[in-house]
C-alpha positions as CSV (number, residue, x, y, z in Angstrom):
1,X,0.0,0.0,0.0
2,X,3.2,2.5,0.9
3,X,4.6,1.8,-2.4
4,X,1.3,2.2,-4.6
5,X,0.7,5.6,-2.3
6,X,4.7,6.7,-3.2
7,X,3.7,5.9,-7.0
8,X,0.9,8.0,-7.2
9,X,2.4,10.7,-5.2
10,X,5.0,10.6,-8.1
11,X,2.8,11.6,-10.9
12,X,2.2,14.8,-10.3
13,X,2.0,17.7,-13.0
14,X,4.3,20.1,-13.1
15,X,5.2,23.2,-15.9
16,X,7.0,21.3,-18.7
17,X,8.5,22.1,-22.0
18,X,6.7,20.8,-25.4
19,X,7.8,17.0,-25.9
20,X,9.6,18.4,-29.5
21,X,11.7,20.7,-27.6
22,X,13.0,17.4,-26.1
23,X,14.6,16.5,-29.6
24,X,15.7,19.9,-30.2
25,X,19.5,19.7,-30.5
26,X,20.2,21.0,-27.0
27,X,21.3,18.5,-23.9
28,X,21.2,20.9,-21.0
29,X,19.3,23.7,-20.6
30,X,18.2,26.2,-17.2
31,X,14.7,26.2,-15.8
32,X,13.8,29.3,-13.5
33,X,10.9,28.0,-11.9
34,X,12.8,25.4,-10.0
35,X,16.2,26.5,-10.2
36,X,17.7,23.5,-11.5
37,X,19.8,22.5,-14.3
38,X,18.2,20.1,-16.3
39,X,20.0,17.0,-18.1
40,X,18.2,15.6,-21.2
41,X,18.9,12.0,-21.5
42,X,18.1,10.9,-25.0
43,X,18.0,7.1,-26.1
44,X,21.0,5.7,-25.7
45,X,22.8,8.1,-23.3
46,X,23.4,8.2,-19.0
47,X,23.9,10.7,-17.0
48,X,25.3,10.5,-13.5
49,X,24.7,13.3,-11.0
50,X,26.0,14.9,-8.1
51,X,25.0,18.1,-7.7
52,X,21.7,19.1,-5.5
53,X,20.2,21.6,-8.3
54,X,20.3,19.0,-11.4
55,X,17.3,17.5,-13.2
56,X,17.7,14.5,-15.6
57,X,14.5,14.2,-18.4
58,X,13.3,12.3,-20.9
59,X,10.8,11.3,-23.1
60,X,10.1,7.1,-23.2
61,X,7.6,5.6,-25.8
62,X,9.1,1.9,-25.9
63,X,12.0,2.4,-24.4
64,X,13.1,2.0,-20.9
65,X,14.5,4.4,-18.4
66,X,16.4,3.4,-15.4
67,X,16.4,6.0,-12.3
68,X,18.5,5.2,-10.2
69,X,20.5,6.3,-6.4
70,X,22.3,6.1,-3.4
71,X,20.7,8.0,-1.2
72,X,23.6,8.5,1.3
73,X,26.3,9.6,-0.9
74,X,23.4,11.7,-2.8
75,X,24.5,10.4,-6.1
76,X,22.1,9.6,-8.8
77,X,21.7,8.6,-12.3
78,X,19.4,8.2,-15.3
79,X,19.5,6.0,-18.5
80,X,17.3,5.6,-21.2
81,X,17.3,2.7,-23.9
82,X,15.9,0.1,-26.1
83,X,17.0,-3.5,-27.0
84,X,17.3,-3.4,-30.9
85,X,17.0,-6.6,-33.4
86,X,14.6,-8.8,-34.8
87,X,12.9,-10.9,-31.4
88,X,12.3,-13.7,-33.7
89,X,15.9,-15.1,-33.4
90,X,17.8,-16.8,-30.0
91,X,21.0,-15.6,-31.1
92,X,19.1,-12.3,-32.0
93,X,17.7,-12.1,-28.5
94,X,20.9,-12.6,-26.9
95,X,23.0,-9.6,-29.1
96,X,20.1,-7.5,-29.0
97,X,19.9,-7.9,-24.5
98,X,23.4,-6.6,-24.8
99,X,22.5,-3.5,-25.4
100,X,20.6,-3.1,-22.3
101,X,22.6,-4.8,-20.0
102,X,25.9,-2.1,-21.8
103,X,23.0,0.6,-20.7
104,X,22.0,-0.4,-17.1
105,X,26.1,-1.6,-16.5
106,X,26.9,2.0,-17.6
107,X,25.0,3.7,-15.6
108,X,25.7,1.4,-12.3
109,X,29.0,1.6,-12.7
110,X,29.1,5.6,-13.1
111,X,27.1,5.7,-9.8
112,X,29.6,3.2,-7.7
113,X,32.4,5.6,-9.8
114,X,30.8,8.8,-8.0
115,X,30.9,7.2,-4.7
116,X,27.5,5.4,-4.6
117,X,27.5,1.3,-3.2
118,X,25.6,-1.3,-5.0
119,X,24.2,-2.6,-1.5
120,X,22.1,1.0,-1.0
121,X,20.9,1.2,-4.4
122,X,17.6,2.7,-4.9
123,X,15.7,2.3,-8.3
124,X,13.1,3.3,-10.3
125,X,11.8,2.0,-13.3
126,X,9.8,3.6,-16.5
127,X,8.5,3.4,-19.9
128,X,8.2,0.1,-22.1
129,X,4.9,1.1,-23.3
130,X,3.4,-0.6,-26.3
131,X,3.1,2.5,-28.5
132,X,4.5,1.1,-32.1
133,X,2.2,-1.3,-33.8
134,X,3.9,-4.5,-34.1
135,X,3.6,-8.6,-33.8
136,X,5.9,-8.5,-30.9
137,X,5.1,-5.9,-28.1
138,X,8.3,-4.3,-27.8
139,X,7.5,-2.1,-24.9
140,X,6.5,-5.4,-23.4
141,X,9.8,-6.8,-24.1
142,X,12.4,-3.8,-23.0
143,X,10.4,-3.7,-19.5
144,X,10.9,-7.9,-18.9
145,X,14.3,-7.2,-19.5
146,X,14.8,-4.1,-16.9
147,X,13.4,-6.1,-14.1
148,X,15.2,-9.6,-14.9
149,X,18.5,-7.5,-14.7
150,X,17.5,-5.5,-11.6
151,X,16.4,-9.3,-9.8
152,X,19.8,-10.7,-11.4
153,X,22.2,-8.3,-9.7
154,X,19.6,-8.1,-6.5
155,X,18.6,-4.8,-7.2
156,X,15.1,-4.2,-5.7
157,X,12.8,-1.7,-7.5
158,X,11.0,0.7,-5.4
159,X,9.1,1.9,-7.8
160,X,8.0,1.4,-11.4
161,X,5.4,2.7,-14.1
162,X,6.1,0.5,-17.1
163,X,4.1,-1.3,-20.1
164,X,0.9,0.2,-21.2
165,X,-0.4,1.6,-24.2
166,X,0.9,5.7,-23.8
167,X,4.5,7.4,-23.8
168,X,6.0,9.0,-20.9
169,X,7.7,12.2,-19.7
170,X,9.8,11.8,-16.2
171,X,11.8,14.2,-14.4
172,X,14.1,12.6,-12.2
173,X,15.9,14.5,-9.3
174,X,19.2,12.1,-8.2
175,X,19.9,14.3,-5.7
176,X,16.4,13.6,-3.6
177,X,15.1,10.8,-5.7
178,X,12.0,12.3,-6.4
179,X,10.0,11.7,-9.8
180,X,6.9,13.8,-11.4
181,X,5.6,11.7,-14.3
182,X,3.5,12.1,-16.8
183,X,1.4,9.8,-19.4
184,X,1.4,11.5,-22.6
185,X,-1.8,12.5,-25.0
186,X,-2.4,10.5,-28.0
187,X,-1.1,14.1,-29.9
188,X,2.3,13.7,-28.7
189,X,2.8,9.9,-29.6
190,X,3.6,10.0,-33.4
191,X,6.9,12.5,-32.5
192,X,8.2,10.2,-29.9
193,X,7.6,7.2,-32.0
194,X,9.3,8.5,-35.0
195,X,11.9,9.3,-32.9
196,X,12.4,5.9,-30.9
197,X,11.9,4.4,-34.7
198,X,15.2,6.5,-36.1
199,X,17.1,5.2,-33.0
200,X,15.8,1.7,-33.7
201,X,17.1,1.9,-37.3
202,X,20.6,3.5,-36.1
203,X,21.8,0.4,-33.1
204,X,20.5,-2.3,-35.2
205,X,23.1,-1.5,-37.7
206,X,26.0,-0.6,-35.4
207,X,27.7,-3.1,-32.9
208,X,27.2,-2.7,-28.7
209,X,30.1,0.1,-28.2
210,X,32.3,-2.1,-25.2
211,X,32.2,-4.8,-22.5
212,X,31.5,-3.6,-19.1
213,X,31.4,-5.7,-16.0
214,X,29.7,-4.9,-12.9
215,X,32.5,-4.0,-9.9
């Protein structure tokens, strides 16, 4: 009941720039209302935070974001990413799951980097939703993958909004762990998607950048 409570007190409204400002060109810009410096994290990227007046964002139709802290050191991370490659394949399955685990070992490894430990972890899952017609829902399929990892490595999530039929908008703050979330209108759907599509295209023909191991 406290976790469905802290879920809902998550998704709260809040004054927000036009999804297509997300894909603008720019990765950081100021916002005066709250002060904060805000981090765009576009598919495929981290970021890793530890200042107290940062703001990671971004914009999820089937892809996943990871939000993740360690609330004693007060460092704090985003990701955002999607596993690439045709699903109808093993050995498809297997290249394409590299890609997330490269994205969620990134970003774990930049926290533990900044200072954070593994054992004080405190995560937060979003997006996957089912927003690109296809035979195989690939929300669906990014989201299994987030929490197998997460249960793997004995990462408990705190909270999650994942799956569905709508994208997403999430603000993350690393420094306090708080989230304001946001289901998108049906209007805003086609930019993301065209977006996530383009990104699709781009890893499916280009090889997972490295090999990273957790510490």
């Amino acid at each position: 009941m406290k976790e469905r409570a802290a879920q809902m007190a998550e998704r709260r409204q809040s004054r927000e720039m036009p999804v297509a400002s997300y894909f603008d060109g720019t990765l950081t810009c100021f916002d005066a209302n709250e002060h904060v410096r805000v981090i765009k994290v576009l598919s495929g990227h981290w970021h890793v935070s530890t200042h107290s007046d940062e703001m990671c964002t971004t914009v999820l139709g089937s892809c996943v974001s990871a939000c993740i802290r360690d609330p004693v050191a007060r460092v704090g991370g985003m990701n955002h990413f999607l596993l690439p490659g045709d699903e109808g394949a093993d050995s498809q399955i297997s290249l394409s799951a590299r890609y997330g685990v490269f994205a969620m070992e990134s970003l774990i490894n930049g926290l533990l980097k900044a200072g954070g430990r593994k054992d004080r972890l405190e995560v937060k899952v979003f997006g996957g939703g089912n927003v690109i017609n296809h035979s195989v829902p690939i929300g669906t399929r990014n989201a299994e993958f987030i929490r197998g990892f997460l249960r793997r490595e004995g990462l408990h999530i705190v909270s999650e909004d994942l799956e569905g039929l709508y994208p997403r908008r999430v603000h993350y703050y690393p420094h306090t762990g708080k989230v304001m979330l946001r289901h998108l209108q049906r209007r805003d759907d086609l930019i993301v998607v065209a977006e996530e599509d383009s990104y699709s295209r781009k890893v499916s023909t280009q090889p997972v950048e490295g090999e990273i191991e957790l510490f």
